[in-house]
C-alpha positions in Angstrom: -7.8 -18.9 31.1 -6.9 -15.8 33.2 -7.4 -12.4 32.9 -4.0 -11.7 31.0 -4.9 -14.6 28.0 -8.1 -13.0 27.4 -6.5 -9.7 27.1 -3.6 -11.2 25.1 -6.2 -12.9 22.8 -8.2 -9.6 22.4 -5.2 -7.9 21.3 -4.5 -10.8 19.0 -7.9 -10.9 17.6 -7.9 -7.2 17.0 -4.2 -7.2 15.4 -5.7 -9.4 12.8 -8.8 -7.7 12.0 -6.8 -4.4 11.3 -4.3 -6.0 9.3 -7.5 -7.8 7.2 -9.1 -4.6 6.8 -5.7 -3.3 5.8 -5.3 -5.8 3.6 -8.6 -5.6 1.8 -8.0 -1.8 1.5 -4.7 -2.4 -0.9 -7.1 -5.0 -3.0 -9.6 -1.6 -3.8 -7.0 0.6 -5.9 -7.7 3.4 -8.0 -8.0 2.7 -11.5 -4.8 4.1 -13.1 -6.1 4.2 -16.8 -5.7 7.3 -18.8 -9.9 7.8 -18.9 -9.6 8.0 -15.2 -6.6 10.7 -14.9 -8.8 12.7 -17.7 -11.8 12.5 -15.4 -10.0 13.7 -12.4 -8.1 16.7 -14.2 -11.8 17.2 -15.4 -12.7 17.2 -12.0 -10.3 19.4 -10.3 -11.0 21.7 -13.2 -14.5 21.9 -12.5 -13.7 22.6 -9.0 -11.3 25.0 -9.6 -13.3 26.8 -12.1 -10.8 26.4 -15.2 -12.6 27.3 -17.9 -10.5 26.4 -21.0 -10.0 22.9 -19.4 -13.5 22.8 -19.1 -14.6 23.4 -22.8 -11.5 21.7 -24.1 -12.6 18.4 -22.4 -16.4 19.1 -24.2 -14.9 20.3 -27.1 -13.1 16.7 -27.5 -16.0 14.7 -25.8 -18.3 16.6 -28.4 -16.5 15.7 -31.5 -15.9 12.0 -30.6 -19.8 11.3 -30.1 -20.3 13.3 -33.4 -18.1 10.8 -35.2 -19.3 8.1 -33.2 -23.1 8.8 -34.7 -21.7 9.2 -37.9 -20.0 5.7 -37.8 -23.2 4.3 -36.9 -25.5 6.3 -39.6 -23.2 4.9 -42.4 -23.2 1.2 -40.8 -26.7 1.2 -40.1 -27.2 2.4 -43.6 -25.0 -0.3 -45.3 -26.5 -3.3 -43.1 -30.1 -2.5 -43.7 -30.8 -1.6 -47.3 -34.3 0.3 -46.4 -32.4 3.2 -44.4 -30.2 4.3 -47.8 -30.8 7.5 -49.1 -32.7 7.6 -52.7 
């Protein structure tokens, strides 16, 4: 093989290993869930200093891990008898 096949195979070889690594790039997406486009408004809110989104964001994070411990007081209370208030 000459000079020009190696060359033509290098180019070949490198063609395919930027369209693999282009390819395995559009496999790793960004999740677009609602939790994940709270987070990043969170984020840029944080970054930007933006107060009211800040403490509306632990305003709503606060009040669903208050009535997530509540849930679990009153379960925990029903499944195990000795926990029940007198």
């Amino acid at each position: 093989m000459g000079l020009g096949g190696y060359l033509a195979a290098k180019s070949d070889c490198e063609h395919y290993e930027s369209e693999k690594r282009r390819e395995e790039s559009e496999v790793i997406e960004k999740p677009h869930t609602e939790a994940a486009e709270v987070a990043e408004a969170n984020f840029q809110a944080i970054t930007n200093t933006d107060l009211p989104v800040i403490v509306a964001v632990v305003v709503v994070a606060s009040f669903f891990i208050v009535i997530a411990n509540l849930v679990v007081d009153v379960l925990y209370g029903v499944i195990d008898p000795r926990v029940r208030m007198s």
